[in-house]
C-alpha positions as CSV (number, residue, x, y, z in Angstrom):
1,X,-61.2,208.2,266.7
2,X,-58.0,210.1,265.0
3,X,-60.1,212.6,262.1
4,X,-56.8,211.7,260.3
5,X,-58.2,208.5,259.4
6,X,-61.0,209.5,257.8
7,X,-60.1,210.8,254.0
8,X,-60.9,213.1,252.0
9,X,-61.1,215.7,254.7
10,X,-63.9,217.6,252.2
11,X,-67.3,218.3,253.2
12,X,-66.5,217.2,256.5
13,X,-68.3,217.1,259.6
14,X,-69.1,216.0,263.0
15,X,-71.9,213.9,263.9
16,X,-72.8,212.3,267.2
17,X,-74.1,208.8,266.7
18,X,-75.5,206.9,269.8
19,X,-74.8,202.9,270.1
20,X,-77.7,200.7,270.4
21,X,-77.7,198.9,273.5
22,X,-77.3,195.7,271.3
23,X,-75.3,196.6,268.2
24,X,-73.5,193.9,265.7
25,X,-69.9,194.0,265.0
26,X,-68.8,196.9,262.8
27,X,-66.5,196.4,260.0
28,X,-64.5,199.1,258.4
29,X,-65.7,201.2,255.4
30,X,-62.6,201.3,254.3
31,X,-59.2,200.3,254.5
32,X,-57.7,203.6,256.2
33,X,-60.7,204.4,258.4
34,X,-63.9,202.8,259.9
35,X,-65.8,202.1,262.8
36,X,-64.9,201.3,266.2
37,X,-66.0,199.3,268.7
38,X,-67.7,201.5,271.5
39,X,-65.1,200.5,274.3
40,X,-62.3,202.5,272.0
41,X,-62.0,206.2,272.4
42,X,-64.0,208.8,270.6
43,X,-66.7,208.3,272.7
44,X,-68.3,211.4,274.4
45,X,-69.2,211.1,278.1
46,X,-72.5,210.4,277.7
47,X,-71.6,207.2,275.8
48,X,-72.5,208.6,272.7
49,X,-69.5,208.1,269.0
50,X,-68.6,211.4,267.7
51,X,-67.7,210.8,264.0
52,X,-66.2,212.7,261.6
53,X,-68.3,212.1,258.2
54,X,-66.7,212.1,254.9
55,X,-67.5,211.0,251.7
56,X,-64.9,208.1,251.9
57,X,-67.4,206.8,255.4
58,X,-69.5,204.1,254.2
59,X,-72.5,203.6,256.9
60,X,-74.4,200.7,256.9
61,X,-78.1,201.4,256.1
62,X,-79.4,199.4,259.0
63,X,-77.3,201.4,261.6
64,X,-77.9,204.8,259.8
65,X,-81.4,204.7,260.2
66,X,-82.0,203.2,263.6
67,X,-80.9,200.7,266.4
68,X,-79.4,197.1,264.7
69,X,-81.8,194.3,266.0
70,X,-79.6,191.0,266.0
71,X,-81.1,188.3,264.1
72,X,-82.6,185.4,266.2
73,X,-81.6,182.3,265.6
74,X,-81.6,180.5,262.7
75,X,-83.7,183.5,261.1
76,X,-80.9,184.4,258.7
77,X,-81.1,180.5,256.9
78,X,-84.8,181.4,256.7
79,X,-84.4,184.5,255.3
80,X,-82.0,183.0,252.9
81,X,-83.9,180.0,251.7
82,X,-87.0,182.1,251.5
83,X,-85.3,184.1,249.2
84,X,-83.4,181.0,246.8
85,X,-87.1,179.9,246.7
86,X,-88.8,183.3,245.4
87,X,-86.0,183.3,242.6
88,X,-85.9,179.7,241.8
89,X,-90.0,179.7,241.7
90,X,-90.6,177.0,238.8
91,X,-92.2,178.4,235.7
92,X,-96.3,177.2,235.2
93,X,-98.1,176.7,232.4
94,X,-100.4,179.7,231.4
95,X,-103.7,178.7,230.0
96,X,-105.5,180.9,227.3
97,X,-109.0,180.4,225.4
98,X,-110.1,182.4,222.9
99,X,-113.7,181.8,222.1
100,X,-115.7,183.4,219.2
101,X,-119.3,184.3,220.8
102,X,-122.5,182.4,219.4
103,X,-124.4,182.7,216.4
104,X,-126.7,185.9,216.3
105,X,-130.1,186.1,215.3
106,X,-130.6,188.1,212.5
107,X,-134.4,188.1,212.5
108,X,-135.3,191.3,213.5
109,X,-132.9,193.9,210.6
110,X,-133.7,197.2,213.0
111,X,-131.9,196.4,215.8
112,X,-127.9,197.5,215.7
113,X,-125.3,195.2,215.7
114,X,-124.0,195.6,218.8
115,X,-127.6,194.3,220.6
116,X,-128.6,191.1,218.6
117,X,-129.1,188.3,220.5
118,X,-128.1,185.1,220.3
119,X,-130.2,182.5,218.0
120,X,-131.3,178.9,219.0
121,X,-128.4,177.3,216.6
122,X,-126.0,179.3,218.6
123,X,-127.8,178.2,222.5
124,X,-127.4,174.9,221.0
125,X,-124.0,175.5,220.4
126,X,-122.8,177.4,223.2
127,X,-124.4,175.1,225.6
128,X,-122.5,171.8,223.8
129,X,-119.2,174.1,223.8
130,X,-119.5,174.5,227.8
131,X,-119.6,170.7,228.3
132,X,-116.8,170.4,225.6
133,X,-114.4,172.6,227.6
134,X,-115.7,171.2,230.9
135,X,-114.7,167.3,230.0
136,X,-110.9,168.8,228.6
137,X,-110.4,170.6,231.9
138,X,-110.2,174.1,230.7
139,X,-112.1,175.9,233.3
140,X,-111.3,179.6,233.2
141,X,-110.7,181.5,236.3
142,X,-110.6,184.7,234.9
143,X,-112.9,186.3,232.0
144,X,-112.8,188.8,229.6
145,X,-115.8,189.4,227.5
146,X,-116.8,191.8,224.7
147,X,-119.8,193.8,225.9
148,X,-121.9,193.1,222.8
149,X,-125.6,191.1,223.8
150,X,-124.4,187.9,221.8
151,X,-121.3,187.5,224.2
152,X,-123.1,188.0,227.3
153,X,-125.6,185.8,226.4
154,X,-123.1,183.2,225.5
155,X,-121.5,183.0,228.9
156,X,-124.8,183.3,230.7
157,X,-125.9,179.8,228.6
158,X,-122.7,178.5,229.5
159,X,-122.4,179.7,233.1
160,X,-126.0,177.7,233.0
161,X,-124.8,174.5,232.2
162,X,-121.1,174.3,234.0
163,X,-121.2,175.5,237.3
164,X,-117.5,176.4,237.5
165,X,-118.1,179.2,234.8
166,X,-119.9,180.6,237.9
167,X,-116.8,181.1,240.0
168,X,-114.6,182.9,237.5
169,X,-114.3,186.4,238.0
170,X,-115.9,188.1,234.9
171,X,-115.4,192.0,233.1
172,X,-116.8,192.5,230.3
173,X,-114.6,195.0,228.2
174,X,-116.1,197.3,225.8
175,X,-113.3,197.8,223.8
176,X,-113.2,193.7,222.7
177,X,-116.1,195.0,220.2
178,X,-114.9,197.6,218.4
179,X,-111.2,196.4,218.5
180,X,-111.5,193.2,216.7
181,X,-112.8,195.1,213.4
182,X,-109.3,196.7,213.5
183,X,-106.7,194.5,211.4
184,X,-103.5,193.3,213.4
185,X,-104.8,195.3,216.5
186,X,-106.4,192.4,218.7
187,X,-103.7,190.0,219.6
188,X,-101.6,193.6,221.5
189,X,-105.2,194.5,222.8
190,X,-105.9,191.3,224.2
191,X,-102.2,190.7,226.1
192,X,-102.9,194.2,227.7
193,X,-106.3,193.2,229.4
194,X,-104.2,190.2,230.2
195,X,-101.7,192.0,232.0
196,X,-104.4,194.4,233.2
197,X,-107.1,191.8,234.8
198,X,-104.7,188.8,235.8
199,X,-103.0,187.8,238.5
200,X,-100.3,184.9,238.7
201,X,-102.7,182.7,240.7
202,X,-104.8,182.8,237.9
203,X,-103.8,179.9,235.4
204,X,-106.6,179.9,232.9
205,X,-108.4,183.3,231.5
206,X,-110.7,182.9,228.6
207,X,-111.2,185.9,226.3
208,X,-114.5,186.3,224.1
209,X,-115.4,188.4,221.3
210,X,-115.4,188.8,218.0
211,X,-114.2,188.3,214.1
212,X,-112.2,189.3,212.5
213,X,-110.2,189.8,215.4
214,X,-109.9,186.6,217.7
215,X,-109.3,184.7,214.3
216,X,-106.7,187.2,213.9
217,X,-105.5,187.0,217.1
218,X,-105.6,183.2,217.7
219,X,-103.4,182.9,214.3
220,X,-100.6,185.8,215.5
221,X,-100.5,183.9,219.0
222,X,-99.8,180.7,217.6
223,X,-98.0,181.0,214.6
224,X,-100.5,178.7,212.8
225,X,-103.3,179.3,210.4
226,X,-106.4,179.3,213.0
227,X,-109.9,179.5,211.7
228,X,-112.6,180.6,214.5
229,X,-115.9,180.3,213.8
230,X,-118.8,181.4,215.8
231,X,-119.0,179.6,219.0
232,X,-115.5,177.7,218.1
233,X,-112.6,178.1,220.8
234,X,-108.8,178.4,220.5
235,X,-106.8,176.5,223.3
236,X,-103.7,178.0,223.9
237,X,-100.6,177.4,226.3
238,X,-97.7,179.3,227.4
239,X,-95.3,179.2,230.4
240,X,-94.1,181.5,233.0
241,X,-94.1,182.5,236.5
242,X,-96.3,185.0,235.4
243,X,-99.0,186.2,233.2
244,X,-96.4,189.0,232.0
245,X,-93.4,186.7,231.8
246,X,-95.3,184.1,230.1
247,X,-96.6,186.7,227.3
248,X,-93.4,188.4,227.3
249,X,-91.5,185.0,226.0
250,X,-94.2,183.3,224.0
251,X,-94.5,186.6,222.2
252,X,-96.6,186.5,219.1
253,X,-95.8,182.7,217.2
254,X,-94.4,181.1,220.2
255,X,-97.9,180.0,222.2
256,X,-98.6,176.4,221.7
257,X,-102.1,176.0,220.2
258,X,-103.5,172.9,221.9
259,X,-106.8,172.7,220.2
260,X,-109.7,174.0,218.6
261,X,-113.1,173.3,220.4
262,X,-115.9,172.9,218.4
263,X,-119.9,172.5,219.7
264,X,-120.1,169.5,216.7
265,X,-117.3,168.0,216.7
């Protein structure tokens, strides 16, 4: 290869780059100086391309770091349409309830909030609430619970009565009862466990806690005046090929409140 070819001539130097035994064509980096096919000169007698590298040489990664497989056929137009596919994937809808656990039992004053159970109005209720969400086909996959006694009593009454509540995967999250005291603090809380917990195969998570919080929240997601009370539930939708997408675009106003579930009504 003439060295001339090659410019600028700074920080120069030679290299010794050995042809795979099956190599593509090479184009030129540029238009005073390239590759060569290995019949030209500039080979050494071992076989071997001595190049002169400067910073006007433009190597392909593929042949830089090791011997260029040629495709086989028709791999390319796979590879291709495999890729249109994964950025034309069509957006889903994203499925969200927020449910407000049972009533508590308030019967016995010394115990702290956080361990009252739930009373007989709210097994009633959360038992009618399963079948509710059961019949309108909003079966979570994925839920999120406060850790508070009333919650986990809830889902354990309605894991009871609908087998499918059975099969979602279930964390219970600590921070669900002390965040929704907080004002404007749930709604940002709740997209982060999202986000956290989710994954895009997962189309329907329900979230359950606590007032003032999921009212609060319910209202900020939807843009509407939501009222949530205990064992009530807030049907949400948004769309994206993604949990995070699907947040990201609804943001807070822009989820479309499909219901509110109520045990009597």
């Amino acid at each position: 290869m003439n060295a001339s070819a090659l410019a600028p001539r700074t920080s120069s130097a030679w290299v010794t780059v050995t042809p795979p035994a099956v190599r593509r064509k090479c184009y030129p980096a540029t238009s005073t100086g390239g590759w060569r096919r290995r019949r030209k000169r500039g080979m050494d007698p071992n076989g071997a391309l001595r190049l002169k590298l400067t910073s006007s040489l433009v190597m392909e990664t593929a042949e830089a770091e090791g011997p260029a497989v040629l495709p086989r056929k028709g791999e390319e137009e796979e590879e291709e349409i495999g890729s249109r596919s994964e950025s034309g994937a069509s957006a889903s809808t994203r499925r969200l309830i927020l449910v407000r656990h049972a009533e508590s039992s308030w019967s016995q004053s010394s115990i702290r909030d956080h361990d009252r159970p739930v009373s007989e109005a709210g097994k009633s209720d959360a038992i009618k609430l399963s079948h509710k969400l059961q019949q309108s086909g909003w079966i979570p996959q994925l839920i999120l619970l406060s850790d508070a006694l009333r919650s986990k009593e809830t889902l354990r009454i309605m894991q009871e009565q609908v087998q499918s509540f059975l099969e979602a995967e279930v964390h219970f999250i600590s921070s669900f009862y002390s965040i929704a005291a907080m004002d404007g603090q749930t709604a940002e809380h709740l997209q982060q466990a999202i986000l956290k917990y989710s994954r895009d195969e997962i189309f329907t998570i329900m979230c359950m806690g606590h007032n003032r919080g999921w009212e609060e929240a319910a209202s900020m997601f939807s843009g509407a005046s939501v009222e949530l009370k205990t064992c009530n539930a807030a049907l949400l939708e948004a769309t994206g090929r993604s949990w995070e997408e699907a947040i990201t675009l609804a943001g807070l106003g822009g989820w479309k409140l499909h219901a509110i579930l109520k045990p009597n009504s």
